[in-house]
Each structure stands twice: as structure tokens, then as C-alpha cells.
C-alpha positions as CSV (number, residue, x, y, z in Angstrom):
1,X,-16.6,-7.4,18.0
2,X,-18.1,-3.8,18.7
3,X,-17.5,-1.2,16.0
4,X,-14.8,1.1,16.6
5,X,-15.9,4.7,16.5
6,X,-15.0,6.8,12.6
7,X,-10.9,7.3,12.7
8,X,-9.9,4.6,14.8
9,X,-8.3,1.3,13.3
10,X,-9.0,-1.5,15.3
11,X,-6.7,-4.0,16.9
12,X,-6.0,-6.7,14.4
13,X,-5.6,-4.1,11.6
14,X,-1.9,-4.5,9.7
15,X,0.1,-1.2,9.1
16,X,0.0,-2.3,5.0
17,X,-3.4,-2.3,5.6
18,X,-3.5,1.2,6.0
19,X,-0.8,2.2,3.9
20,X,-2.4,0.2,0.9
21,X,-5.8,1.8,1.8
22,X,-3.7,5.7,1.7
23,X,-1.7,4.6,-1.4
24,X,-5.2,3.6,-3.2
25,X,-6.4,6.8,-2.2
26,X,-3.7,9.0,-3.7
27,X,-4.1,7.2,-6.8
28,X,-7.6,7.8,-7.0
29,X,-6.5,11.5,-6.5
30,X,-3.7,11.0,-9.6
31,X,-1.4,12.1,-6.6
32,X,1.7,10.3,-8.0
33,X,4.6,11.3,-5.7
34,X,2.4,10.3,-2.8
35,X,1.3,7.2,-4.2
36,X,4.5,6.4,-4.8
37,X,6.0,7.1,-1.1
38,X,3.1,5.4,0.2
39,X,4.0,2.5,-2.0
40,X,7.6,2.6,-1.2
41,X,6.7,2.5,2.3
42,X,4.1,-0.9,1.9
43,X,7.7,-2.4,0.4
44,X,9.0,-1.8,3.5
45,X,6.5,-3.1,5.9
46,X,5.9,-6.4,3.8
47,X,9.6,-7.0,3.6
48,X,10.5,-6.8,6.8
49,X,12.7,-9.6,8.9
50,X,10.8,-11.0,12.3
51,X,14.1,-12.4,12.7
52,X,17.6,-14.0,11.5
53,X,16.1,-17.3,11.2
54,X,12.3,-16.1,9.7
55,X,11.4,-17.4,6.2
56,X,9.2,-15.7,4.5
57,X,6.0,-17.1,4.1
58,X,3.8,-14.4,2.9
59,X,2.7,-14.1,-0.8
60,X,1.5,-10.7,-2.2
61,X,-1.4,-9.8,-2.4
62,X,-3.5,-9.0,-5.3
63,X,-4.4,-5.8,-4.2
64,X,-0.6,-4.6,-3.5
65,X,0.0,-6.2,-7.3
66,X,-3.1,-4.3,-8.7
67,X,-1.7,-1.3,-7.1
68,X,1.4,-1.2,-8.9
69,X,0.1,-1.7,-12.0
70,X,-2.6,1.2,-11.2
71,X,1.3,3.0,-10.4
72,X,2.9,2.3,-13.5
73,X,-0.5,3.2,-15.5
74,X,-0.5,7.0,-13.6
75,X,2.8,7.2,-14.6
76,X,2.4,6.6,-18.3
77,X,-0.6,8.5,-18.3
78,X,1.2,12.1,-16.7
79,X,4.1,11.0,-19.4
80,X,1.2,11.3,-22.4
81,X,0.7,14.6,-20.6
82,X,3.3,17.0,-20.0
């Protein structure tokens, strides 16, 4: 597969993909509210129907589990600091 020029995701790439990769980034920032939308948002992607009869058969992954506990811990940590 040919590398896909800076900016541009390629084909197989999963919208939670990138969400999870923006929602790591705001946290890195200590940007809570984003984080939080952008986790929000993941929620939504990964719980989504592909149809009456779909079962889920996904499991989370570890870096969407990290991630909330990296959420939980920024918002402890601006508690300690207001």
C-alpha cells in the first residue's frame, strides 16, 4: 500500500480511529470539555446498530478503556485545582 500524503486518512481507517486519536490529543492538552465531546462522540460511533437484527460483536478496546480512565483522572486533577 503507498503512503498517503500528511492529512489524509487512508481507506480502511475507522471514524473511532480518529476520534480516539483527537480525544488522546485533547487530553494531552488537559483540554477537558473537548476530550470529553470527543469521547462522547467515540460512544456513539462504537455503539451504533448495522441493523435490527446485528449483534454486537465488538469488544472495547483497551485504548478507548485507557482513555476513560485518562478522563476521569483530568477530571479529578482540575477538581484538586480550582
Amino acid at each position: 500500500m503507498q503512503a498517503k500524503p500528511e492529512g489524509e486518512h487512508p481507506k480502511f481507517t475507522r471514524i473511532s480511529d480518529v476520534i480516539l486519536d483527537a480525544c488522546q490529543l485533547a487530553l494531552d492538552q488537559r483540554n477537558l470539555p473537548v476530550a470529553e465531546a470527543l469521547h462522547q462522540a467515540l460512544e456513539l460511533v462504537m455503539t451504533r446498530s448495522a441493523g435490527p437484527r446485528d449483534v454486537e460483536r465488538r469488544t472495547v478496546p483497551e485504548a478507548v478503556l485507557k482513555s476513560f480512565d485518562q478522563i476521569d483522572a483530568l477530571r479529578r486533577d482540575l477538581r484538586g485545582h480550582s
